[in-house]
C-alpha positions as CSV (number, residue, x, y, z in Angstrom):
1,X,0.0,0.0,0.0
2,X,0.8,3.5,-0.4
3,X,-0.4,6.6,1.5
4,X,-2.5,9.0,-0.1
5,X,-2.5,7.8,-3.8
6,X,-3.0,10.1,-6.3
7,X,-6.1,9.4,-8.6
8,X,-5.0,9.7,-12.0
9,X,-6.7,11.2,-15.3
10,X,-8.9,8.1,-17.0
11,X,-8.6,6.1,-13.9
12,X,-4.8,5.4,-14.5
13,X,-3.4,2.5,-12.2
14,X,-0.1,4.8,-12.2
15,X,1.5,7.7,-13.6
16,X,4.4,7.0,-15.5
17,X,7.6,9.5,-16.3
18,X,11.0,8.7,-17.7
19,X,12.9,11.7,-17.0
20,X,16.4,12.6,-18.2
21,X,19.2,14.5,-16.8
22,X,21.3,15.6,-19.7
23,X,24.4,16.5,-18.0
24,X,26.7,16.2,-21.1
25,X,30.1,16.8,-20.7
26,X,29.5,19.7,-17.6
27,X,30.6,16.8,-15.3
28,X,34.1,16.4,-16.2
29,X,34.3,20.4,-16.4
30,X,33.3,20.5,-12.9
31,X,34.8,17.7,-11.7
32,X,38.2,18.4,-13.4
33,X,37.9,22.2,-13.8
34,X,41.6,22.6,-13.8
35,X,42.3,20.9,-16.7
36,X,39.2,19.3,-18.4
37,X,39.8,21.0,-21.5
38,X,42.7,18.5,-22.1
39,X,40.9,14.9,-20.9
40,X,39.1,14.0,-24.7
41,X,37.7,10.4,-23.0
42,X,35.5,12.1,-20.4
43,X,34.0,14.8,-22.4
44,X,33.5,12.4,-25.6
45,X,31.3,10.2,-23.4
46,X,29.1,13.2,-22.2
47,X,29.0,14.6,-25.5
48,X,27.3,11.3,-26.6
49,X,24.4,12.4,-24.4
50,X,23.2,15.3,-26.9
51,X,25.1,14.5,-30.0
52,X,24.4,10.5,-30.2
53,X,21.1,9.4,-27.7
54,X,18.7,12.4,-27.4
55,X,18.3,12.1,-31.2
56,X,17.4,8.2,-30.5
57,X,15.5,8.6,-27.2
58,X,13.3,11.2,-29.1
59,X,12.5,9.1,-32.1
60,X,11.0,6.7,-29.4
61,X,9.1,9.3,-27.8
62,X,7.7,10.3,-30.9
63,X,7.0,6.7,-32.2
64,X,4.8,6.1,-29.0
65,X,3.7,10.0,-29.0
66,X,4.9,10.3,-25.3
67,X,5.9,13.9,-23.6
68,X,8.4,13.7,-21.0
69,X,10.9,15.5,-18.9
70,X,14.4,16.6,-19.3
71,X,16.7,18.5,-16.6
72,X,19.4,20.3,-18.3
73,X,22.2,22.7,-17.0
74,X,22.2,25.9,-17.9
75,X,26.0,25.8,-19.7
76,X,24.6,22.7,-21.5
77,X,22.0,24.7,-23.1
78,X,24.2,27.0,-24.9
79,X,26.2,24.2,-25.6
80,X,23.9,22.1,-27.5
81,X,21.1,24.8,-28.8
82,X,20.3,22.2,-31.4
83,X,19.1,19.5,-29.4
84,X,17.4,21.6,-27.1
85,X,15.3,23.1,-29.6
86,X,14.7,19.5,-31.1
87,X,13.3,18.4,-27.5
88,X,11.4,21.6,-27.7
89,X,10.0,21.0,-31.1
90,X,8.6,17.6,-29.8
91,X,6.7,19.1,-27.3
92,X,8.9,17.8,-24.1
93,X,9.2,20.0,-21.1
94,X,12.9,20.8,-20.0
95,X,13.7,21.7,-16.0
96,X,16.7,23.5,-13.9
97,X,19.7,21.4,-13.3
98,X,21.7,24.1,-11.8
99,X,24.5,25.9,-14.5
100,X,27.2,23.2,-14.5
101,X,25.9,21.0,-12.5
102,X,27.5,22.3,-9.7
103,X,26.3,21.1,-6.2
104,X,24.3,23.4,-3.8
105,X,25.7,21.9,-1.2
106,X,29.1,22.8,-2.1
107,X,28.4,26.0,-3.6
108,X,25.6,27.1,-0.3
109,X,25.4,30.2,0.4
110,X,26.3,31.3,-3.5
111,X,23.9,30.0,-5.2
112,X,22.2,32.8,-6.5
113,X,24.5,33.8,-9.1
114,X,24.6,30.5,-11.1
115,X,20.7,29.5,-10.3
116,X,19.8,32.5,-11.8
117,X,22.5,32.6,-14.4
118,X,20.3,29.0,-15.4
119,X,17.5,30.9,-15.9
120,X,19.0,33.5,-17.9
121,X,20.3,30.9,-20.1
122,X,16.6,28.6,-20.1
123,X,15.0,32.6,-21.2
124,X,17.3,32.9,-23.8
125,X,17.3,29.7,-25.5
126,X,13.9,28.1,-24.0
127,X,12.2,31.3,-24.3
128,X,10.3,30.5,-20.9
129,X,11.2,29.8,-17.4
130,X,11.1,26.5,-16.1
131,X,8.3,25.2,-14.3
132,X,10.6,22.6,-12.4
133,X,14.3,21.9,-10.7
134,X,15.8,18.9,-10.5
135,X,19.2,18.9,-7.9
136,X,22.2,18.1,-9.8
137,X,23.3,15.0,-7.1
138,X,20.0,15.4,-5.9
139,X,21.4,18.1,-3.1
140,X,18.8,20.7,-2.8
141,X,19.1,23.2,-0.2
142,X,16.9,25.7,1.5
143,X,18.4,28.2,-0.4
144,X,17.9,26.6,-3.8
145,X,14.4,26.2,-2.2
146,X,13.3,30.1,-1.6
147,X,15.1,30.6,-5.1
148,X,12.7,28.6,-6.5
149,X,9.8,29.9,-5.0
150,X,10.9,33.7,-5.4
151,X,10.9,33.0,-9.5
152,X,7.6,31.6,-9.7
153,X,8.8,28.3,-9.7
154,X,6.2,25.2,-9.3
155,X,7.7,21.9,-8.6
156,X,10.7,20.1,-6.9
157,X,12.1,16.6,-8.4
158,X,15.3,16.1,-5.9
159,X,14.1,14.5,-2.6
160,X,13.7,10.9,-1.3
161,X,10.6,11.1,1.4
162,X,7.5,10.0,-0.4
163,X,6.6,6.8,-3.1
164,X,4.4,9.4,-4.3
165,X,4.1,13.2,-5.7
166,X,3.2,15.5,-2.5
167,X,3.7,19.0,-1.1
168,X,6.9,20.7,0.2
169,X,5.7,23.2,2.5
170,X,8.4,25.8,3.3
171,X,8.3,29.4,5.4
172,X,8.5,31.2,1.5
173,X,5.9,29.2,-0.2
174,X,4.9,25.9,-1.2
175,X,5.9,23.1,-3.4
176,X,4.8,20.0,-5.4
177,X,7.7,17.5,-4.7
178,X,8.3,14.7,-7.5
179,X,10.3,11.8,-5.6
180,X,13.3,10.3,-6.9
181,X,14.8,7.6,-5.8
182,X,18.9,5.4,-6.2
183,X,16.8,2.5,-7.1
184,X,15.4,4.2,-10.3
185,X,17.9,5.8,-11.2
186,X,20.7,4.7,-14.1
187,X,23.7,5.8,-12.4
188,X,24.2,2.9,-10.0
189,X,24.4,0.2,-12.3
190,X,25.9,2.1,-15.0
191,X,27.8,5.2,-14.3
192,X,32.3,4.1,-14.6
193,X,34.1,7.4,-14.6
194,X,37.1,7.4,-12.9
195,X,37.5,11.3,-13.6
196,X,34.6,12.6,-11.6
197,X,34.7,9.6,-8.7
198,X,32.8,7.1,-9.8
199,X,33.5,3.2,-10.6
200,X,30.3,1.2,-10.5
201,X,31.0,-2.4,-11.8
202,X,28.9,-1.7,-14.8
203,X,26.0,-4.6,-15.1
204,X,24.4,-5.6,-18.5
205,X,21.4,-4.1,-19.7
206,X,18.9,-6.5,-18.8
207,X,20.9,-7.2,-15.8
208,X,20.7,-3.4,-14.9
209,X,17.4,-2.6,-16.0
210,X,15.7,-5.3,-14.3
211,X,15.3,-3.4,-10.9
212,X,13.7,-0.6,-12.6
213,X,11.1,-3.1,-14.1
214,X,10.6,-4.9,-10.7
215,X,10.0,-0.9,-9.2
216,X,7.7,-0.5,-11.8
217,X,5.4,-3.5,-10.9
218,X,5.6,-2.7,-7.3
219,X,3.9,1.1,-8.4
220,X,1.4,-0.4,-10.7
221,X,-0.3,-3.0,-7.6
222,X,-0.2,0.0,-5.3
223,X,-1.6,2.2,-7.9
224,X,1.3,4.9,-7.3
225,X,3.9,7.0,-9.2
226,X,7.2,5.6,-11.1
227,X,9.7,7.8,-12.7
228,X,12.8,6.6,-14.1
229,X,15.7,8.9,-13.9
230,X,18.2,8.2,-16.5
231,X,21.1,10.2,-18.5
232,X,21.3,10.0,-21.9
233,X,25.1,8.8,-22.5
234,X,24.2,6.1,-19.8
235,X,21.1,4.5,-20.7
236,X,20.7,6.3,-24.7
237,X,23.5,4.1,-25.0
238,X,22.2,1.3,-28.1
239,X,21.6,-2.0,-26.4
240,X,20.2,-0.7,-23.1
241,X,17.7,2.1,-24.8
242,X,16.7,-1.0,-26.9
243,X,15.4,-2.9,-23.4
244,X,13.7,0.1,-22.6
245,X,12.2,0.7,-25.8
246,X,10.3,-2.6,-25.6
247,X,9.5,-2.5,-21.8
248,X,7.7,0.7,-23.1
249,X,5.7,-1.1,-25.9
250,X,4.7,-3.6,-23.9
251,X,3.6,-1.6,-21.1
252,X,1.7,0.3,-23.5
253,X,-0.1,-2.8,-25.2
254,X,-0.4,-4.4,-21.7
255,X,-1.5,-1.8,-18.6
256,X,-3.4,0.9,-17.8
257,X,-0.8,3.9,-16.9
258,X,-0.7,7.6,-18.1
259,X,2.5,8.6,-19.3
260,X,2.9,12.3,-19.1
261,X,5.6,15.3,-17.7
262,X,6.3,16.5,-14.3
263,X,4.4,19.7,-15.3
264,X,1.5,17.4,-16.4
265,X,1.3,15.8,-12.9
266,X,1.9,19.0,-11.1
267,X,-1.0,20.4,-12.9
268,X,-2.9,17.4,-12.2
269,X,-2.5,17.4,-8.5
270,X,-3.5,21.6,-8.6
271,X,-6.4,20.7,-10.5
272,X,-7.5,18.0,-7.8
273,X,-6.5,20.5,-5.4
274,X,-9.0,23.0,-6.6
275,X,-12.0,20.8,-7.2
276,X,-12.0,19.6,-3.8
277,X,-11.1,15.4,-5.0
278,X,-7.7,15.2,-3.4
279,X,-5.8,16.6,-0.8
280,X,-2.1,15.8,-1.0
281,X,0.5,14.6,1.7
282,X,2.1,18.0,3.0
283,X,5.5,17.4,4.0
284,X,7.2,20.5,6.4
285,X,10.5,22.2,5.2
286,X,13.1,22.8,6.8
287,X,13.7,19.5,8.5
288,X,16.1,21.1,11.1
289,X,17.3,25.2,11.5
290,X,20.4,23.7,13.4
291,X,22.4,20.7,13.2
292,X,20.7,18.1,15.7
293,X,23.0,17.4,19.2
294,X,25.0,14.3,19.0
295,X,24.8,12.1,21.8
């Protein structure tokens, strides 16, 4: 069972979004920021991401007429206009990933400049502002919270306290949170890059996908929410995108679920909100002002 399910548009047993994070080669530039500009292997396997899968993960899309989310760095943007405006063009909804995927923990207490610098670049490219943020490493702060709040901002997609979409409620304003979680996400069983500190023995794709599938069905009984949250020079790679490809076929052929963006769910849930049919989990922000004693 899950608390508080959602009801979904048709009478959907569950809501389904496979979200990317197209970090592209930012990682190794902030990772290695001394000297990425001379390490070719790390930046040729982000480049992959928008030069080589988001022109295949899109062709699915369109094949099976889906709209989904992507979360995209602000310095990515500029770097890759073209496949921006192609994820555009199809109708797909693209979030804040922070400017180089820079950490907010790291950077707290400075992260004004390159949040907003993010939405300088999502105005100039995007031509709108994004409806949703997305934590690079899935560190939101307080103060990435009240950013997101003071420019109009609508939902959260970084925290891990739900099975289902909620509300964040903080002092500034209020929230619909999207829940991730490590156990739908790619990185785990796929990410191996030495240069920015990670080695994950790197599974096959069945072997790798397989947990997703098993999250899926666990959503679908309980009538819930499942979001995948992959990067495109991880799972866009060719055999893997292929598993994922058919588990989306036959999901379509075979089960009752509404595929659909964040932004579609968050207006969902406003909607329900409005006509009185659903009240949503409220979930209280901050945790703690003050680091708790340790005993």
């Amino acid at each position: 069972m899950i608390r508080n399910p959602i009801p979904w548009p048709n009478k959907a047993r569950c809501a389904v979004a496979i979200t990317f994070d197209m970090d592209a080669d930012s990682l190794i530039h902030i990772a290695r920021s001394e000297d990425s500009h001379r390490r070719l292997y790390p930046t040729s396997m982000g480049r992959y991401g928008p030069n080589v899968a988001l022109p295949r993960i899109l062709d699915t899309y369109r094949r099976f007429g889906l709209k989904q989310s992507f979360f995209i760095p602000g310095w990515c943007l500029e770097q890759y206009p073209g496949t921006v405006e192609a994820i555009l063009e199809d109708g797909h909804e693209i979030g804040h990933h922070g400017w180089i995927h820079e950490d907010p923990i790291a950077t707290y207490g400075n992260q004004r400049e390159p949040f907003e610098r993010a939405l300088d670049a999502h105005r100039r490219i995007c031509g709108r502002v994004p409806r949703g943020y997305r934590a690079p490493v899935y560190n939101i702060t307080d103060e990435v919270v009240d950013l997101m709040l003071e420019h109009g901002m609508t939902y959260d997609s970084s925290l891990m306290g739900d099975d289902v979409p909620h509300v964040l409620k903080a002092p500034k304003g209020r929230l619909y949170e999207m829940p991730v979680h490590w156990g739908t996400d790619d990185w785990p069983p796929f990410a191996h890059n030495d240069e920015i500190g990670y080695l994950m023995p790197v599974k096959s794709p069945s072997e790798g996908l397989a947990a997703f599938w098993e999250e899926f069905e666990a959503q679908y009984e309980a009538g819930g929410f499942f979001m995948l949250i992959l990067h495109p020079f991880l799972t866009g790679r060719l055999a893997r995108w292929r598993q994922v490809e058919r588990w989306i076929e036959g999901v379509l052929k075979t089960r009752n679920v509404w595929f659909t963006t964040l932004g579609g769910i968050a207006d969902h849930m406003a909607a329900l909100e409005t006509s009185g049919d659903w009240s949503p989990s409220v979930e209280p922000l901050p945790y703690f002002t003050t680091p708790p004693a340790q005993h």
